[in-house]
C-alpha positions in Angstrom: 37.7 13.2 62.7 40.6 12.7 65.1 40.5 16.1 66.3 37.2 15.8 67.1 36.8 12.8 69.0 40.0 13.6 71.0 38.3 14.3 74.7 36.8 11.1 74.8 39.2 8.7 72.9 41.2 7.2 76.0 37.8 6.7 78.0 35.7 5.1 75.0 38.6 3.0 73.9 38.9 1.7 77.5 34.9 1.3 78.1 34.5 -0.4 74.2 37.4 -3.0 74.6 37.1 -3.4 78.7 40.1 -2.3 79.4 42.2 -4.7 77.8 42.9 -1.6 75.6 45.9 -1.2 78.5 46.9 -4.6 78.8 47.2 -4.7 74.8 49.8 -1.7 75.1 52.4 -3.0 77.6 52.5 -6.1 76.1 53.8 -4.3 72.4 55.7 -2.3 74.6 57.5 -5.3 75.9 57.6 -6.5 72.5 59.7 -3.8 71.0 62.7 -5.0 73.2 64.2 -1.8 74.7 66.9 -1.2 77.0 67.6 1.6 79.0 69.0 4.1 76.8 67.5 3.4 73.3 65.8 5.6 71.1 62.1 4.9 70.1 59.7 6.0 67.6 56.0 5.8 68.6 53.5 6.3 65.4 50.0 7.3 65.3 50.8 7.8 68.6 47.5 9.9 69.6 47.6 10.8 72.9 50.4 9.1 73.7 49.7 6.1 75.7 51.7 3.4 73.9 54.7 6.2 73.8 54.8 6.6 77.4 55.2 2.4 77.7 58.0 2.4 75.5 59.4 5.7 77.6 59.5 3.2 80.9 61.4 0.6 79.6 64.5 3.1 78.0 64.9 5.1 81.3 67.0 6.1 82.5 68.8 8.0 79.5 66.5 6.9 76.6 64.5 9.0 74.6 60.6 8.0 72.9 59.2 10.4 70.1 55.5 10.6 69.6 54.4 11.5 65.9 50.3 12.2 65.2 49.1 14.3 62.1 45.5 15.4 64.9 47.1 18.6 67.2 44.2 18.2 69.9 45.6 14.4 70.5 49.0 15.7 71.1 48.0 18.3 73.4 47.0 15.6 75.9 49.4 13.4 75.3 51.4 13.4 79.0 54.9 15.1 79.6 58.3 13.8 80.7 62.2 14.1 80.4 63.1 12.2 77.4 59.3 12.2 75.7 58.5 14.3 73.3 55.4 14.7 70.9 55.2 16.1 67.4 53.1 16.6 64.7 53.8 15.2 61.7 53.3 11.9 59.2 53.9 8.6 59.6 54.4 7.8 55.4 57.1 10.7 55.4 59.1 10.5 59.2 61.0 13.5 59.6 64.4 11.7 60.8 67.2 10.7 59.2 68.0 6.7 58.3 68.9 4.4 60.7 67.8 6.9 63.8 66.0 4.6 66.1 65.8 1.3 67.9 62.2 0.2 67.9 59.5 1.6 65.8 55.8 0.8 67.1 52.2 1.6 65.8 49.3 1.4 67.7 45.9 1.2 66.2 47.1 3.5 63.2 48.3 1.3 60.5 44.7 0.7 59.0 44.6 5.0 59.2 47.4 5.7 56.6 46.3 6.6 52.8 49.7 4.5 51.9 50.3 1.7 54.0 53.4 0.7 51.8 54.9 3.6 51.7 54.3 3.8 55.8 56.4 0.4 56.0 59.3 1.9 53.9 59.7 4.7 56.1 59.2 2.4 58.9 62.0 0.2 57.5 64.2 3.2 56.4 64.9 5.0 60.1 64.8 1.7 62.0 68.6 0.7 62.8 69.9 -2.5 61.6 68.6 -5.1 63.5 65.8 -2.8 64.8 62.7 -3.8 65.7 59.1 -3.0 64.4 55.8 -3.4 66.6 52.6 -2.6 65.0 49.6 -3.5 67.3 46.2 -3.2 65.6 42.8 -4.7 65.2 42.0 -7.4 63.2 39.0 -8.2 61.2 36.2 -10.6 61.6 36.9 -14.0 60.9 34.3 -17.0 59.6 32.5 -18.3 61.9 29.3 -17.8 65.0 31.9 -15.4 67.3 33.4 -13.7 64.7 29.6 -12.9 63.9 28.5 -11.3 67.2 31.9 -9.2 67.1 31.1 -8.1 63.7 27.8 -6.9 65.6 29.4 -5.7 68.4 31.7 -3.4 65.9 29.3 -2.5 63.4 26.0 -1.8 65.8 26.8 -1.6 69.2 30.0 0.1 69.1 28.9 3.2 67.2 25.7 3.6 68.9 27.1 3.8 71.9 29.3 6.6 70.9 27.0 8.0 69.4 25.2 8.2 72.3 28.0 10.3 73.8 28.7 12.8 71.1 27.7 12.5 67.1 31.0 13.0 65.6 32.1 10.1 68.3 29.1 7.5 66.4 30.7 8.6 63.1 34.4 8.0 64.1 33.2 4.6 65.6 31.0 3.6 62.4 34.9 4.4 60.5 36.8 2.0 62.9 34.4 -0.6 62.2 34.5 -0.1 58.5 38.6 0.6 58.7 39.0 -2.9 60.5 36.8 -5.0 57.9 39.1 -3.7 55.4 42.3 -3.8 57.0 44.5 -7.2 56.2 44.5 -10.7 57.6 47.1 -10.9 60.0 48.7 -13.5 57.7 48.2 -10.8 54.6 50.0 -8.2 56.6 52.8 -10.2 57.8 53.5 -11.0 54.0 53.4 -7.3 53.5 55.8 -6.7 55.9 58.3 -9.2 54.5 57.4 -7.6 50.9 58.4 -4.5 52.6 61.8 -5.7 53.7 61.9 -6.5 57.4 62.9 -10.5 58.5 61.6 -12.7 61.5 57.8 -11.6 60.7 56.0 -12.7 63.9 52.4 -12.7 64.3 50.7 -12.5 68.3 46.9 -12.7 68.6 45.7 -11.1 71.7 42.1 -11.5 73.2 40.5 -13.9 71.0 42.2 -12.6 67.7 40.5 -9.5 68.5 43.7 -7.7 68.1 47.2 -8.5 66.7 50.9 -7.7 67.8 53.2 -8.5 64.1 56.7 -8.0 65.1 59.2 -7.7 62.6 63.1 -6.4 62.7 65.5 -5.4 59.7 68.5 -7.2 58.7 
C-alpha cells in the first residue's frame, strides 16, 4: 500500500493536515535533544522528512539513519553527508545495542504488526539515557469536535484521495481505520513505561490532533 501511494504521500499529507504536517516534524525533531555529532535513528521513516530534521540539528559530524520496509519511499527520500536510508524493519533494527542517541517514529507506530516488540527494539539500541520521540496521530476523542474530525477522517479524507488516485482513497480509508484503533495517548505512554523507558512525556499538538510521547532509558 506504501509503495503505491508513494508519489503523492508528502503533498496529500501536507494538503489533508494544512501544512502543519511540517510544523509537527521539527517540533519531534527538537524534542529528541541532539547535539552536533550524535547518532540518530529515524523509523518508518518514508521519504525521509522527519530524518532530514533530526540530520540538521547533529551537523556538523553527526550521522541520521532512515529505516522503511516500502523501496519506492526510500528512493525519494533526499540525500546528504551523514544521511543514509535503508530498507529494513522497525520490530527487528539491524544494529547492535546501545548504537544510537535518539530514536524517533513518525506516523508509523500504529503501522507495525507488533508494536511491543517495536518498543523493545526501540529500547534495546537506544544508549543509556537515550531518548525516544514517536510522533503520531491520535484518535477521536468524546465529544462535538472530536465528531466532525472523525468525519473529516473517515469521509472527507479518503474521498479526497480518492479523487486523486484509487489506491490513494484506500490507503486513506486505512489511516482512518489505523488511528481509531491506535492507543490513547495516556494507553501508550503506559506502554512505553511497560516497555521499559522512564520520564514518559505526553505533547498534544493541534487540538490533540497529533501526539509527541517522549521517553528516554535509564
Amino acid at each position: 500500500m506504501f509503495d503505491s501511494i508513494a508519489p503523492g504521500y508528502d503533498r496529500l499529507n501536507a494538503l489533508f493536515s494544512l501544512g502543519r504536517d511540517r510544523a509537527w516534524r521539527r517540533r519531534a525533531a527538537h524534542e529528541a535533544g541532539l547535539q552536533p555529532g550524535n547518532a540518530a535513528l529515524d523509523l518508518c521513516t518514508g521519504t525521509g522528512a522527519l530524518a532530514l530534521e533530526l540530520w540538521r540539528h547533529v551537523q556538523p559530524g553527526g550521522q541520521v539513519i532512515g529505516i522503511d520496509l516500502s523501496a519506492p519511499m526510500l528512493a525519494r527520500a533526499p540525500t546528504r553527508p551523514g544521511l543514509e536510508f535503508l530498507a529494513g524493519d522497525a520490530t527487528a533494527i539491524p544494529y547492535p545495542d546501545h548504537s544510537f542517541d535518539a530514536v524517533t517514529i513518525g506516523f508509523g507506530l500504529r503501522n507495525l504488526a507488533d508494536r511491543a516488540a517495536g518498543l523493545s527494539e526501540m529500547h534495546r539500541v537506544l544508549r543509556p539515557g537515550g531518548r525516544l520521540v514517536i510522533l503520531e496521530f491520535s484518535p477521536p476523542a468524546d465529544g462535538l469536535p472530536a465528531a466532525g474530525y472523525s468525519f473529516y477522517l473517515g469521509r472527507v479524507m479518503p474521498a479526497v484521495a480518492g479523487l486523486v488516485n484509487r489506491s490513494y482513497g484506500d490507503a486513506y480509508r486505512y489511516l482512518s481505520e489505523s488511528i481509531r484503533a491506535f492507543p490513547s495517548p495516556t494507553a501508550l505512554a503506559a506502554e512505553l513505561r511497560g516497555s521499559g523507558f522512564r520520564d514518559v512525556r505526553i505533547a498534544p499538538l493541534t487540538f490533540g490532533i497529533a501526539t509527541i510521547h517522549t521517553a528516554t532509558t535509564e
